[in-house]
N, C-alpha and C positions, 0 to 999 in steps of 0.2 A: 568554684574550683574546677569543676566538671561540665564539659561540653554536654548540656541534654539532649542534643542532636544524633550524637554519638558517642553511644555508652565507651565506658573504658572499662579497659578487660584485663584483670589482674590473675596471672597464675601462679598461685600460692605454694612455693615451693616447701614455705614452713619450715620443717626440720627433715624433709628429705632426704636430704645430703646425707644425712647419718654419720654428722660428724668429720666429714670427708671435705677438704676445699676441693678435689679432682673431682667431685659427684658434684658440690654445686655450681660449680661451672660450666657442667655438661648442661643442670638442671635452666640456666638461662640461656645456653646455646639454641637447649629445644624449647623453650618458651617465647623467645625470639620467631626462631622457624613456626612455632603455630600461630604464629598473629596476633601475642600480648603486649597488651601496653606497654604493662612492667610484670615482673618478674619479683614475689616478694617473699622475705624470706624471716625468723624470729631470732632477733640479737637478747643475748642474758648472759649475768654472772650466776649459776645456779646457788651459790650459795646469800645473795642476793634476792631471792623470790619464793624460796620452799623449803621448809622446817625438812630435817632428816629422814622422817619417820611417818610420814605422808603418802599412805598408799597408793597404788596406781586408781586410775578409772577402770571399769569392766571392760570399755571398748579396745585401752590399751593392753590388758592381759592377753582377751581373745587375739588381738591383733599380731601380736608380740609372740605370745606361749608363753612367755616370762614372767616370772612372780617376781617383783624388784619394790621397793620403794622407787617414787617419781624422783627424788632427789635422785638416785643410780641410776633411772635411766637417761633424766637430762642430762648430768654430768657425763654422761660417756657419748653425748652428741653433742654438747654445747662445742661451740666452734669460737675463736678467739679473735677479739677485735683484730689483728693484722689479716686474720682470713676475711675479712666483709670488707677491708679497705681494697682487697686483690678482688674481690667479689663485683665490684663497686666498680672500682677501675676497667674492669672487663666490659662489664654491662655499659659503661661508656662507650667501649670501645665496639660494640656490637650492635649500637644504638637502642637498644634498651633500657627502661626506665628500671633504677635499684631501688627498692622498698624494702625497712625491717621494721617489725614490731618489738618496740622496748620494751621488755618487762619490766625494767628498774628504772633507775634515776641514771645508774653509773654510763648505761646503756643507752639513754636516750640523750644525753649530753654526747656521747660518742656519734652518735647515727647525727644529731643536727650538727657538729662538727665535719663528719663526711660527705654533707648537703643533699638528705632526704629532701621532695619536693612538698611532702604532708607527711603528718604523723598520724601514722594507724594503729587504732586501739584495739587492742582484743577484749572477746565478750567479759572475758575472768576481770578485766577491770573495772567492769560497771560497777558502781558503788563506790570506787574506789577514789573518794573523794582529795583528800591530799595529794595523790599522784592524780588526780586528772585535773585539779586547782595548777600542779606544776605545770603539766602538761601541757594548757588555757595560755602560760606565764608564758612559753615560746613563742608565741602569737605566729605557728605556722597553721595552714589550712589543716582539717582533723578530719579523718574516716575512724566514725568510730561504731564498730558491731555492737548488737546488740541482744548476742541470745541470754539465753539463762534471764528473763528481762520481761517484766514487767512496766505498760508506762509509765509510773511510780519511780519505778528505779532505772528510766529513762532522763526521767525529769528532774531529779536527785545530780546526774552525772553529769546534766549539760548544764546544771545550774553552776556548779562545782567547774566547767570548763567555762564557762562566762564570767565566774570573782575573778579566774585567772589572767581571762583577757581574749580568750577567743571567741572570733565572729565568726569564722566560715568554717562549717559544721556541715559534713554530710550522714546521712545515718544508713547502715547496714544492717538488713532484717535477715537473721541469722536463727536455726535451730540446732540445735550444739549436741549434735546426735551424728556418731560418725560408724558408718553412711548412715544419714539421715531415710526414714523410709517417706515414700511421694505423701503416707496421708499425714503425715506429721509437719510438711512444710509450712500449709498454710500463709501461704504468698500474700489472700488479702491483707494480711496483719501490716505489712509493707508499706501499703497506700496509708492505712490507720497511724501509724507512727509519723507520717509524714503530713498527713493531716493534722496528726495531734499538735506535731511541734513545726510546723511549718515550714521543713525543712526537707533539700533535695531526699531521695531516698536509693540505696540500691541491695543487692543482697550477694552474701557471702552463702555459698553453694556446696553443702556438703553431699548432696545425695548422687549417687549413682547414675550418670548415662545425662544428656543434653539438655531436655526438655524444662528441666523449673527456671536453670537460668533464662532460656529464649523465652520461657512464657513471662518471666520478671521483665524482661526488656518489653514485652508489649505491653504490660503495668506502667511503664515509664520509670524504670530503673533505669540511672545514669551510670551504676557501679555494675560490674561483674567481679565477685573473686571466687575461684574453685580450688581446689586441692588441685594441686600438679607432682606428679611424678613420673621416671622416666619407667617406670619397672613397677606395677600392682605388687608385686610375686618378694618384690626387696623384704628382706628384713626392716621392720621398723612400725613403730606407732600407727603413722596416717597414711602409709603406701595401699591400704588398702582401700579408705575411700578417699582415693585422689583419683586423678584422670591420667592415662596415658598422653604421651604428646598427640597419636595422629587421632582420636579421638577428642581432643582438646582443639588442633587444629580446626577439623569438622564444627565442631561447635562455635569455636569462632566468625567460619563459614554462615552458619547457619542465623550467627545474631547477625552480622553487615546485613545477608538476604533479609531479614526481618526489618532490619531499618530501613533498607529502602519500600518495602511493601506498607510498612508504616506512614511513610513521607512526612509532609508536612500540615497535612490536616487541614490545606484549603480548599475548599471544593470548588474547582474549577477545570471544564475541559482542559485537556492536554492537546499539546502540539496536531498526536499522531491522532484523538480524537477529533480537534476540528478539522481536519482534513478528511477523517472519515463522514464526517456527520454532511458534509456537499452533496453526498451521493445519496444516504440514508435516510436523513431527516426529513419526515411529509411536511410535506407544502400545498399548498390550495392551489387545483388546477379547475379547470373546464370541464365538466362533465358531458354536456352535450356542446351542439355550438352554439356560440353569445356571439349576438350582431354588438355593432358601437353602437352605444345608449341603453342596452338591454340594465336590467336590472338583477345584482348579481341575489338569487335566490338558492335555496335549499335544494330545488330541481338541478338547476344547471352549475351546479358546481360540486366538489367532491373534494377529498384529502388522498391524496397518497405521496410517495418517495419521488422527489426529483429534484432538479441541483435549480432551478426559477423557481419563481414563485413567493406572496407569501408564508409566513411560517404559520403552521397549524393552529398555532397558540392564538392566533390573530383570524383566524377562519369566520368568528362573529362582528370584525369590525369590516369584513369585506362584506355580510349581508347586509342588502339594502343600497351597495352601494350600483353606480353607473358606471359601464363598461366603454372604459374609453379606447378600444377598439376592438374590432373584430379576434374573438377566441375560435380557436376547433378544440376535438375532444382532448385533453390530457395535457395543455396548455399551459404553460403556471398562468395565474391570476398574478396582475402587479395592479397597487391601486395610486 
């Protein structure tokens, strides 16, 4: 599904918006401008996904101030299937790719109706065998995260996406800790998931500031996704461990840089190398002077830097041999 050459880079607009279709518009305007893929955002009917009476998480209180049930606070940002259709439409129209995560069944027949190009799984549904059996049954390409997750209950989900029907499976090494602090990432677990199940790998980026994603992309992550928002400072859930745009931009900056410093892992001079190496590379010259028929010995010959000559590497298959003409000092040897 995913070019390994060239990660793709997802900014996670989430529920940013805050309920607002004029904020998530703006949120792919600048997702666009910093150089993502796509731009992806969480399609639900709240009533649909969480019991009434379901507390928040710790990180949404602190984040918030708000002491709510999760049901009051989705509901007062869930946004309405005609809003992702406009969402949608735009992100066409701006050449960016739309991406939403279904919570539900009502939701995810909607987004593949609107021609999602794969369906992305959130961590909360690992395990979540009947919906990711349905999910398999769409037979579109899957990015599915995987914090809160053990390979137990890796292996549980893809089994559950495979009755369904699905082949192309990418997996997202995910710590569901928002912001995530650096010593809780634990990146190698990344390659171990993808070793385990043999399958592309990349990571979903909750932590604060550049550096896990770029260093995932030298792991050979094919995926990036991070929190994206236009404003830290907004009211709301994940404004706080998201990334601003020109900080996102930067980062995006920084994974291309990395890909190319990456390359492609053939070891082989370059252009601007072999054209240096004429000048640089020793070569066996004349130490003292060789008459014609002298015999090239250890005395009369030497290595150093010059554009004639044998290459050094060959310095023992020139002893012993016969000089078939007249050398002076510093000379290349040709045999």
């Amino acid at each position: 599904m995913f070019d390994k050459s060239r990660c793709y880079i997802i900014a996670e607009a989430g529920v940013n918006h805050n309920g607002k279709l004029d904020l998530a518009l703006k949120l792919c305007d600048a997702a666009k401008n910093s150089g993502a893929d796509a731009v992806k955002f969480q399609t639900w009917k709240t009533e649909n996904i969480i019991t009434r009476n379901v507390e928040q998480a710790q990180y949404q209180i602190e984040n918030t101030g708000v002491t709510e049930s999760q049901f009051d606070m989705l509901k007062k940002i869930e946004l309405p299937y005609d809003a992702f259709t406009k969402i949608k439409e735009h992100c066409d129209q701006i050449g960016i790719t739309f991406i939403s995560t279904a919570d539900d069944s009502e939701s995810l027949d909607f987004l593949i109706r609107l021609g999602i190009p794969f369906i992305k799984i959130g961590s909360g549904d690992i395990g979540n065998v009947s919906y990711l059996k349905e999910i398999g049954s769409k037979k579109l390409p899957i990015l599915l995260s995987t914090g809160m997750s053990n390979l137990a209950d890796i292996d549980i989900s893809l089994r559950a996406l495979r009755e369904g029907g699905a082949s192309d499976i990418t997996l997202l090494h995910c710590t569901t800790s928002y912001p995530c602090p650096h010593d809780k990432v634990n990146l190698k677990a990344m390659n171990t998931i993808g070793e385990a199940f043999h399958l592309p790998v990349g990571y979903s980026d909750h932590t604060i500031g550049p550096e896990a994603s770029i260093a995932a992309v030298t792991m050979g992550a094919c995926v990036i996704e991070k929190h994206f928002t236009l404003d830290c400072q907004m009211e709301g859930p994940d404004h706080l461990a998201s990334t601003e745009p020109g900080p996102f931009k930067d980062m995006v900056e920084s994974i291309r840089k990395t890909e190319a410093l990456l390359g492609d892992g053939i070891k082989e001079p370059t252009p601007e190398e072999k054209e240096i190496s004429k000048v640089v590379t020793k070569r066996v010259v004349a130490y003292a002077n060789i008459a014609k028929g002298d015999t090239f010995t250890e005395s009369n010959i030497c290595v150093k830097r010059n554009d004639i000559g044998e290459l050094a590497r060959d310095y023992y298959k020139v002893i012993g041999r016969k000089a078939l003409k007249d050398y002076i000092p510093d000379e290349g040897i040709e045999i």
